[in-house]
PDB file of N, CA, C and O in Angstrom:
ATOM      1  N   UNK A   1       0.821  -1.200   0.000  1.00  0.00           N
ATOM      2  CA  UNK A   1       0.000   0.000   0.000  1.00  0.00           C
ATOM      3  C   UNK A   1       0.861   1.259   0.000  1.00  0.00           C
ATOM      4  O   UNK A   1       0.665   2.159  -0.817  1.00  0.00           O
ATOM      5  N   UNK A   2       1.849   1.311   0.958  1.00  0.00           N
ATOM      6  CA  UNK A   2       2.964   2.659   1.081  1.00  0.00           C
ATOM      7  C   UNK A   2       3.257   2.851  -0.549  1.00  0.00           C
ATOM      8  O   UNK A   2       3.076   3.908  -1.153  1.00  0.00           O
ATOM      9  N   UNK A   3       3.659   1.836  -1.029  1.00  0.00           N
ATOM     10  CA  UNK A   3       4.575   2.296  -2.486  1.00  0.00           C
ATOM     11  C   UNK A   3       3.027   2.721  -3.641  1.00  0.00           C
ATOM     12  O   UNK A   3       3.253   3.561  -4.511  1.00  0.00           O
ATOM     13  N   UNK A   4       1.880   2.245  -3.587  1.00  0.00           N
ATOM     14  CA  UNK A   4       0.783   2.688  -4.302  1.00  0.00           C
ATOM     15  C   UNK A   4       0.590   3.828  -4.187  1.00  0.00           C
ATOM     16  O   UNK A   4       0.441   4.594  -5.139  1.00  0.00           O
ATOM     17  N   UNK A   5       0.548   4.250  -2.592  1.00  0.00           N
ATOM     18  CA  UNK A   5      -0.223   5.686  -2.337  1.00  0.00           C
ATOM     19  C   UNK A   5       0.186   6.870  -2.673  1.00  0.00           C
ATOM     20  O   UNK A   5      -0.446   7.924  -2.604  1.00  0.00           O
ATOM     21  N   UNK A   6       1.621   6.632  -3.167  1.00  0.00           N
ATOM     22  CA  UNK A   6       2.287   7.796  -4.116  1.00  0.00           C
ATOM     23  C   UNK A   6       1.477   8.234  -5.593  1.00  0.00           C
ATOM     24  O   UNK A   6       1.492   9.349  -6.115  1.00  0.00           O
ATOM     25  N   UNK A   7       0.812   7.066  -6.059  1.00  0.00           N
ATOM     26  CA  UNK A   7       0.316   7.209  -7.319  1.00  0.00           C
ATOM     27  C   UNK A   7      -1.557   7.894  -7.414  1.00  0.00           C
ATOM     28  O   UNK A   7      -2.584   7.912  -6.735  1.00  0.00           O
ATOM     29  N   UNK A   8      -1.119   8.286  -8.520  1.00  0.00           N
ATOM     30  CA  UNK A   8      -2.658   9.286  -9.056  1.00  0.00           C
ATOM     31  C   UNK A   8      -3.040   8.064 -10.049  1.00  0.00           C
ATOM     32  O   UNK A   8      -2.105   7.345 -10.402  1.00  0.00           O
ATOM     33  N   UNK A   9      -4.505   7.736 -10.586  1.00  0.00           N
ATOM     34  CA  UNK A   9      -5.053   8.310 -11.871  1.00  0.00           C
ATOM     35  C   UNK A   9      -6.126   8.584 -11.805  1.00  0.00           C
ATOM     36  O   UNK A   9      -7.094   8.189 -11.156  1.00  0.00           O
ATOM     37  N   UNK A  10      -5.767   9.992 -13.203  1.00  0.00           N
ATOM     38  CA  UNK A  10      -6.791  10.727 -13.386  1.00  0.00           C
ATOM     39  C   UNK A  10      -6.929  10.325 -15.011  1.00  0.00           C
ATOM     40  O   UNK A  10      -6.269   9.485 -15.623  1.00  0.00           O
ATOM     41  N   UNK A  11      -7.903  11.115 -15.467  1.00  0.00           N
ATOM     42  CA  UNK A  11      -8.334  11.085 -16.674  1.00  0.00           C
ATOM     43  C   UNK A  11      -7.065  11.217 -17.717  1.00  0.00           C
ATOM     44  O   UNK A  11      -6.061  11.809 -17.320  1.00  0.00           O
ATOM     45  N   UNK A  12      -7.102  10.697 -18.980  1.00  0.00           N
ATOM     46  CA  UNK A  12      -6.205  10.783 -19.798  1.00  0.00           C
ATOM     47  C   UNK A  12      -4.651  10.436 -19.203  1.00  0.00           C
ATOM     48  O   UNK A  12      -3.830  10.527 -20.117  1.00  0.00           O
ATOM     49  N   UNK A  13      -4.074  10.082 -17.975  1.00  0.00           N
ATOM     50  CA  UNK A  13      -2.977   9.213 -17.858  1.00  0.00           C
ATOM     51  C   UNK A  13      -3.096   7.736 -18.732  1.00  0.00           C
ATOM     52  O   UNK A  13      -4.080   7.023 -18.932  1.00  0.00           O
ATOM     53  N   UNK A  14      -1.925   7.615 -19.087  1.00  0.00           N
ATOM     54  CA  UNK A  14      -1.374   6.386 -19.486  1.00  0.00           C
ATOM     55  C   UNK A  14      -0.013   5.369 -19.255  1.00  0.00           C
ATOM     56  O   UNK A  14       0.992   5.922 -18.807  1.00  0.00           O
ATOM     57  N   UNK A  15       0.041   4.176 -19.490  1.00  0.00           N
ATOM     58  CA  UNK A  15       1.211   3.180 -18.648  1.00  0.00           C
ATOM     59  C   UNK A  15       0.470   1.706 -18.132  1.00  0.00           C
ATOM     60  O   UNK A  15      -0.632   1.165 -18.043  1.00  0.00           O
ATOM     61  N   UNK A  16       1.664   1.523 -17.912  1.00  0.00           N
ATOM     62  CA  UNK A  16       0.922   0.504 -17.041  1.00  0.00           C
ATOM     63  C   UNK A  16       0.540   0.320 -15.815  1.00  0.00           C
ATOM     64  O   UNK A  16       0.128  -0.707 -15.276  1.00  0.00           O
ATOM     65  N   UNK A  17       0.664   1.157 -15.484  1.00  0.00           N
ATOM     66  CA  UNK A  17      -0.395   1.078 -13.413  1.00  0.00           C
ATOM     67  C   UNK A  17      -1.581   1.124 -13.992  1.00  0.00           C
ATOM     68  O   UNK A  17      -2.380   0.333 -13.490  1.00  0.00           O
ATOM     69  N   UNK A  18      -2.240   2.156 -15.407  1.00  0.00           N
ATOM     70  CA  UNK A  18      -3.532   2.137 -15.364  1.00  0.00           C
ATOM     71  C   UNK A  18      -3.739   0.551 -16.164  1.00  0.00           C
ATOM     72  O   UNK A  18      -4.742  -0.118 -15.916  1.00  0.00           O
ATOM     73  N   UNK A  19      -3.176   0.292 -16.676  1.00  0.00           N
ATOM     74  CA  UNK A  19      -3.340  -1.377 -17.169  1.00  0.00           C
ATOM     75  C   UNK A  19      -3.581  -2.083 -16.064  1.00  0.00           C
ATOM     76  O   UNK A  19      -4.297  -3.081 -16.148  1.00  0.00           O
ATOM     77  N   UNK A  20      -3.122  -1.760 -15.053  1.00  0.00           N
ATOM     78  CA  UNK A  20      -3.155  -2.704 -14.008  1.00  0.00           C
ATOM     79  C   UNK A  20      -4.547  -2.501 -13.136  1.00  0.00           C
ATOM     80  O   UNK A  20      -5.252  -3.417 -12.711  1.00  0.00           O
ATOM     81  N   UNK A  21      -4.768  -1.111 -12.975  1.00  0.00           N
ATOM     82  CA  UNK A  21      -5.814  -0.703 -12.812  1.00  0.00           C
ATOM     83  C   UNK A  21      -7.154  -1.266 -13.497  1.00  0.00           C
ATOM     84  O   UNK A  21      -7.956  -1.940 -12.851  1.00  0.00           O
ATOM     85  N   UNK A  22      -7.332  -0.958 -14.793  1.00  0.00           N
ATOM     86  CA  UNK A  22      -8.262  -1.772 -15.582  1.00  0.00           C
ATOM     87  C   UNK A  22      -7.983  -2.893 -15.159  1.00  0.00           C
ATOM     88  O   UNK A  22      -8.780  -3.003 -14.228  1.00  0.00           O
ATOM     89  N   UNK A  23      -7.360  -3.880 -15.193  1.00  0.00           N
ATOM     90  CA  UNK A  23      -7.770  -5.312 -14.927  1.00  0.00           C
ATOM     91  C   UNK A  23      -8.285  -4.994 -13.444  1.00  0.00           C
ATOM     92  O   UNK A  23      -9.348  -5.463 -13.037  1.00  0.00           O
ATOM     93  N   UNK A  24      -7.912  -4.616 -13.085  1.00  0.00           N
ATOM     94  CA  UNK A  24      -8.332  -4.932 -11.178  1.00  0.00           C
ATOM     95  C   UNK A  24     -10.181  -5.013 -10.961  1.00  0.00           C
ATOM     96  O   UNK A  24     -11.013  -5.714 -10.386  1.00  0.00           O
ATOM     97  N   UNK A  25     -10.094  -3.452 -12.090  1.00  0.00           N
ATOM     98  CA  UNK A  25     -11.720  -2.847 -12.463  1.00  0.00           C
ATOM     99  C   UNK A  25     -12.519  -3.976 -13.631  1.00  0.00           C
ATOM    100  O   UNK A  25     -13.737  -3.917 -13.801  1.00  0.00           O
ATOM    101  N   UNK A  26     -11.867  -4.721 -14.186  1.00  0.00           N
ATOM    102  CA  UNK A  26     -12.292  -5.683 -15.227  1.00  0.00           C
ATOM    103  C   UNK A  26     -13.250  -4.179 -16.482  1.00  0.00           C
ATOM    104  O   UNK A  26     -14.345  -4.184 -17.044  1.00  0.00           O
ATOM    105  N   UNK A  27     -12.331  -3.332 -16.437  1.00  0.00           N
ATOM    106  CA  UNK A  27     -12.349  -2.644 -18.098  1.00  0.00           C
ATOM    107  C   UNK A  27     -11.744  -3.163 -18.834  1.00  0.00           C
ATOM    108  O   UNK A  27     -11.205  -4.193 -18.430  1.00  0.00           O
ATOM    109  N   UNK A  28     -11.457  -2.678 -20.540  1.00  0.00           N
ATOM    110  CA  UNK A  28     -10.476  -2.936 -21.441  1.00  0.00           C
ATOM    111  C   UNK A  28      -9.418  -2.475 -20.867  1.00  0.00           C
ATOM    112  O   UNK A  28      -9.410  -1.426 -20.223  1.00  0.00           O
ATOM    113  N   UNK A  29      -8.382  -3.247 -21.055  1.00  0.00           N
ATOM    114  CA  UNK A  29      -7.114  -2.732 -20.354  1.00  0.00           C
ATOM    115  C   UNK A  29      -6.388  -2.066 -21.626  1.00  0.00           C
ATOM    116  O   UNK A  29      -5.584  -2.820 -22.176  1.00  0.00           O
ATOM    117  N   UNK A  30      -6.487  -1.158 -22.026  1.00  0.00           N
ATOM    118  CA  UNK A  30      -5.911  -0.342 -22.995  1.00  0.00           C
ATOM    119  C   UNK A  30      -4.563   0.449 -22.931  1.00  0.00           C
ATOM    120  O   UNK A  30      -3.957   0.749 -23.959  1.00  0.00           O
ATOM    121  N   UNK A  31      -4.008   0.854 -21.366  1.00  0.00           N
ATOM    122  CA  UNK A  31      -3.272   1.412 -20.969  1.00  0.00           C
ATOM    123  C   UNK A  31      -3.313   2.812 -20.929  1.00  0.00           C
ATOM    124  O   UNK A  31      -2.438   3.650 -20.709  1.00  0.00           O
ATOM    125  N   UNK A  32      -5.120   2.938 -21.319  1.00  0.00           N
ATOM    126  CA  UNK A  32      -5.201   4.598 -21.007  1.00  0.00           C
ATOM    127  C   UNK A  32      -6.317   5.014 -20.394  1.00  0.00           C
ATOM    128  O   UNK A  32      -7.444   4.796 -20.839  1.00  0.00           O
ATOM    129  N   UNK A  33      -6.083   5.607 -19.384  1.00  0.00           N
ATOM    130  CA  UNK A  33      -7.145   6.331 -18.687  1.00  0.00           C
ATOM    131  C   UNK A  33      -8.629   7.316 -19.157  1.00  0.00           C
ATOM    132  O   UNK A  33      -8.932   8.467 -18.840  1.00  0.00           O
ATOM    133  N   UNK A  34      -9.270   6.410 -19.937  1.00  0.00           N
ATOM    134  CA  UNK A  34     -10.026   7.590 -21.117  1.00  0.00           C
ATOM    135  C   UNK A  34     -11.653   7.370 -20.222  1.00  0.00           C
ATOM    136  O   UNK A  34     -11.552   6.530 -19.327  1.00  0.00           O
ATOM    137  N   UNK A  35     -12.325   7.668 -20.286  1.00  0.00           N
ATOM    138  CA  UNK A  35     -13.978   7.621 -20.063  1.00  0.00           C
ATOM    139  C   UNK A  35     -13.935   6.396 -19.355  1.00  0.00           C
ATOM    140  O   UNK A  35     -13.644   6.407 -18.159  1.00  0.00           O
ATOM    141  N   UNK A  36     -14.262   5.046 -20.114  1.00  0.00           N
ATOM    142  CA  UNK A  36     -14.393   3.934 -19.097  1.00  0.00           C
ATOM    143  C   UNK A  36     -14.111   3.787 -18.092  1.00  0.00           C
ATOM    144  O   UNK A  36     -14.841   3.414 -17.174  1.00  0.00           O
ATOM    145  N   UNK A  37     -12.351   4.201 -18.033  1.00  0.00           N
ATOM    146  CA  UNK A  37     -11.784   3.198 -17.080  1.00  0.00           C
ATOM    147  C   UNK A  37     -12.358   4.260 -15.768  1.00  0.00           C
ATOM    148  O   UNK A  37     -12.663   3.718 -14.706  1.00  0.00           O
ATOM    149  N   UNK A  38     -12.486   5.812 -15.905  1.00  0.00           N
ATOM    150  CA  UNK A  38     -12.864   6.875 -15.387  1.00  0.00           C
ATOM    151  C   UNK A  38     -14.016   6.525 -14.529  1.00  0.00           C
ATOM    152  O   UNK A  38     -14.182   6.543 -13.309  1.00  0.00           O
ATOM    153  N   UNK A  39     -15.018   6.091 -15.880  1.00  0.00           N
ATOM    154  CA  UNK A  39     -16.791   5.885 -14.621  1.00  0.00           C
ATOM    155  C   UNK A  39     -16.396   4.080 -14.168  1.00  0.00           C
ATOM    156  O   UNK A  39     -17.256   3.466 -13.536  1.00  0.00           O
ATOM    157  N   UNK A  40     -15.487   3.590 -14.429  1.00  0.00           N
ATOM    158  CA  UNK A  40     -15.544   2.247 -13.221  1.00  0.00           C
ATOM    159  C   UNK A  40     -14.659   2.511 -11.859  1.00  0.00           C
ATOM    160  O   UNK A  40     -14.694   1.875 -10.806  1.00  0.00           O
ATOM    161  N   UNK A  41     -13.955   3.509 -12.168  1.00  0.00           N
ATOM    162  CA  UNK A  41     -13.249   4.036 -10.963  1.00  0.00           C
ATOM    163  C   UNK A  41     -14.481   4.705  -9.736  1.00  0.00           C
ATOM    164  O   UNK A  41     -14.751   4.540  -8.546  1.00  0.00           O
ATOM    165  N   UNK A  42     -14.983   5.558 -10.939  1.00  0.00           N
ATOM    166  CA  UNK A  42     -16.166   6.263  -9.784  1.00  0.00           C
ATOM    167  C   UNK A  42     -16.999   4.967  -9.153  1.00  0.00           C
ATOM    168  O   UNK A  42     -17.058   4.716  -7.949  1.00  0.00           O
ATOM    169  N   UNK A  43     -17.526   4.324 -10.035  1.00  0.00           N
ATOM    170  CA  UNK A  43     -18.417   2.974  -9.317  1.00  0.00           C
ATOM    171  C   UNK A  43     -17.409   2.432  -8.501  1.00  0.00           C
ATOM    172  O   UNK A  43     -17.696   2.839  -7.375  1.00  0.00           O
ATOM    173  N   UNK A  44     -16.474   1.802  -8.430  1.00  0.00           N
ATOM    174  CA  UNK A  44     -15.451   1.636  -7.587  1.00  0.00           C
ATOM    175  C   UNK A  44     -15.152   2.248  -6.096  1.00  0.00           C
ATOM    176  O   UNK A  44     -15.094   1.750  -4.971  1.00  0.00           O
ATOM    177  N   UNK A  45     -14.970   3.744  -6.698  1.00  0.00           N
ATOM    178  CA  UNK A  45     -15.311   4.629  -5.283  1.00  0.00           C
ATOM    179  C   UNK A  45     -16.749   4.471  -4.420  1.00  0.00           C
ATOM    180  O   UNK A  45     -16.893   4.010  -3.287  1.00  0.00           O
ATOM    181  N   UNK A  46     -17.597   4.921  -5.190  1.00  0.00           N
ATOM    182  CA  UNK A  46     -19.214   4.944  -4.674  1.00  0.00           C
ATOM    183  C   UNK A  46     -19.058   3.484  -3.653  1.00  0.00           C
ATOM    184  O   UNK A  46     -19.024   3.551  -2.424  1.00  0.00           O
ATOM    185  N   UNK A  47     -18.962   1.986  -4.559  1.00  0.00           N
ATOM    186  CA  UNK A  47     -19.569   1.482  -3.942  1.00  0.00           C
ATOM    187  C   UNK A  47     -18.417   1.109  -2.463  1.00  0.00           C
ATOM    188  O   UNK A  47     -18.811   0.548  -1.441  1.00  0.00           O
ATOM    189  N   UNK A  48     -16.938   1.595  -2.707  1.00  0.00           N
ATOM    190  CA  UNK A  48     -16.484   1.619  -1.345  1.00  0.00           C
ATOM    191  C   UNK A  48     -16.849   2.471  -0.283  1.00  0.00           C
ATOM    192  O   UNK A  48     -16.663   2.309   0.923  1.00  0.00           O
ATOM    193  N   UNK A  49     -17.522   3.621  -1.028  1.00  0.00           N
ATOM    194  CA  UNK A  49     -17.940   5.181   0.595  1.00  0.00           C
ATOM    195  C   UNK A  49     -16.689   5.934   0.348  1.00  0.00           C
ATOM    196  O   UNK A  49     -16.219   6.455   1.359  1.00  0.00           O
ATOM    197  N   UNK A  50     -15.901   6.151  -0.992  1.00  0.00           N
ATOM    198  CA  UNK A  50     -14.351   6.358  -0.790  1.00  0.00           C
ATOM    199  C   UNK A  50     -14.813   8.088  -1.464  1.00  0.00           C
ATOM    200  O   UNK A  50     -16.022   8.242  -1.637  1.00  0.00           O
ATOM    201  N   UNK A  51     -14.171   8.936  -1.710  1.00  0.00           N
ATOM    202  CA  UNK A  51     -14.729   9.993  -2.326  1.00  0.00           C
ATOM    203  C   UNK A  51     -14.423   9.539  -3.595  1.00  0.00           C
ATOM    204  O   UNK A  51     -13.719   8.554  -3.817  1.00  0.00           O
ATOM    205  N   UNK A  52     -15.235  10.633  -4.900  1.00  0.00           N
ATOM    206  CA  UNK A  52     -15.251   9.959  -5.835  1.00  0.00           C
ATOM    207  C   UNK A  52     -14.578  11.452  -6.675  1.00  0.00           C
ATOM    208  O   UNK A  52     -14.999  12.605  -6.583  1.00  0.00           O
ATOM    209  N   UNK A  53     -13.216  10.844  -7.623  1.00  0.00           N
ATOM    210  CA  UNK A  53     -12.813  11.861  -8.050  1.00  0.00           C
ATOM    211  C   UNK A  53     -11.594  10.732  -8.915  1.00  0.00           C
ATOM    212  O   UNK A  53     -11.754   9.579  -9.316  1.00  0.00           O
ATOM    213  N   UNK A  54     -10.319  11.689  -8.973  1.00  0.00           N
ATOM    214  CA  UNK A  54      -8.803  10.391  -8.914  1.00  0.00           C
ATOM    215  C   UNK A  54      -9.078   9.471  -8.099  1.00  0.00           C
ATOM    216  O   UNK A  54      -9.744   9.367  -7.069  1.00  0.00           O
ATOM    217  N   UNK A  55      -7.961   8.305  -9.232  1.00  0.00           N
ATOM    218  CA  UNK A  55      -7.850   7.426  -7.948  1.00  0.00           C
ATOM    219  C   UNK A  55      -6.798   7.888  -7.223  1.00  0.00           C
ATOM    220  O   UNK A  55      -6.051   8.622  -7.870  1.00  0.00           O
ATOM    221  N   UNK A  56      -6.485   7.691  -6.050  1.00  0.00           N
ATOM    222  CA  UNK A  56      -5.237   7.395  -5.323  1.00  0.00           C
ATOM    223  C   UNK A  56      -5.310   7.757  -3.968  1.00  0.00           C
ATOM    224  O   UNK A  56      -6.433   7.448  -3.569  1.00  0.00           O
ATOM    225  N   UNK A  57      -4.646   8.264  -3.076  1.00  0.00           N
ATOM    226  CA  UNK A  57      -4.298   8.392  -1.318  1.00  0.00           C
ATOM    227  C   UNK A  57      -5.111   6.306  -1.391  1.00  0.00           C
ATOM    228  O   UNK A  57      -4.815   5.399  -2.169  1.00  0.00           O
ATOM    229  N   UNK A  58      -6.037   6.322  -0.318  1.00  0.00           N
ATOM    230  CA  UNK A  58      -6.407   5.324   0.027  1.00  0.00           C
ATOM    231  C   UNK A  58      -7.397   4.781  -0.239  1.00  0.00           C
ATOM    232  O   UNK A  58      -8.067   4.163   0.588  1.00  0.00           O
ATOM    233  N   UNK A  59      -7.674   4.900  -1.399  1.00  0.00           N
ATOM    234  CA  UNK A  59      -8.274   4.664  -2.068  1.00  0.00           C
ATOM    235  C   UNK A  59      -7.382   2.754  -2.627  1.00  0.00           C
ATOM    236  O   UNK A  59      -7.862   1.635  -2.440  1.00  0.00           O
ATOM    237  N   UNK A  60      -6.072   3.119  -3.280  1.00  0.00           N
ATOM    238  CA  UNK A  60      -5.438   2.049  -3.007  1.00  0.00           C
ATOM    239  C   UNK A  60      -5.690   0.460  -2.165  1.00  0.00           C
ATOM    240  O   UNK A  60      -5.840  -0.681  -2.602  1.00  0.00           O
ATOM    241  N   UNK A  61      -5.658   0.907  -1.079  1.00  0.00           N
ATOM    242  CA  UNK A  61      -6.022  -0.212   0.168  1.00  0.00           C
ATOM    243  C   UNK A  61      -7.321  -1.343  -0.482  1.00  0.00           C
ATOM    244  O   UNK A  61      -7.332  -2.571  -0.566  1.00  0.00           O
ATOM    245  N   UNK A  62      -8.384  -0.257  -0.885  1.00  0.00           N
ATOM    246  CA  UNK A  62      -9.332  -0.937  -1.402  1.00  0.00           C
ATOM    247  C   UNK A  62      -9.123  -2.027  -2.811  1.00  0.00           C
ATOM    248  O   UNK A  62      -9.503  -3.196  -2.876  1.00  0.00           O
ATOM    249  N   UNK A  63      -8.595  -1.444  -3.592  1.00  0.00           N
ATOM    250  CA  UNK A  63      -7.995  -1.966  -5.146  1.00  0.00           C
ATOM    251  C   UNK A  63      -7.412  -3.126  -4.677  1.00  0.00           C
ATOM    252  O   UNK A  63      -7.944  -4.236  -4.711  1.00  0.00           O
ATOM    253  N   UNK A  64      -5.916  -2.775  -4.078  1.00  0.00           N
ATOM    254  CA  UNK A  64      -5.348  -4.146  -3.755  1.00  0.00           C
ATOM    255  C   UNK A  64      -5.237  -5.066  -3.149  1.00  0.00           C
ATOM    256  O   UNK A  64      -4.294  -5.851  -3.043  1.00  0.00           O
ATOM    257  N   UNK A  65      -6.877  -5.017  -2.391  1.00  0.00           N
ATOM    258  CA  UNK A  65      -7.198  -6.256  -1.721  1.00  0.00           C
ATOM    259  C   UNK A  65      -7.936  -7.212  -2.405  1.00  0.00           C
ATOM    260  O   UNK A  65      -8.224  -8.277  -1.859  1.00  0.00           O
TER     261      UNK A  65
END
């Protein structure tokens, strides 16, 4: 979790954390942060109670469990 919580994504980033991201979210893993991967993040947030915006701070914890 320490070494995640350094990381953002927001809209239009690309790489592979958001690849990794999409799979976690079961989007297309495209390696870019475009619309989709965006509103499964928000559903993601919502249905943790997490705020809904970027991913990242601790938000993390949740993902990589």
């Amino acid at each position: 979790f320490a070494a995640c919580k350094k990381y953002t994504v927001e809209q239009g980033d690309t790489g592979n954390l958001i690849k990794w991201v999409q799979k976690r979210l079961g989007v297309t893993a495209d390696c870019i942060a475009g619309p989709a991967t965006m509103n499964a993040i928000y559903a993601f947030q919502r249905k943790n109670k997490l705020g809904v915006g970027y991913l990242g701070g601790d938000d993390w914890k949740y993902l990589i469990r």
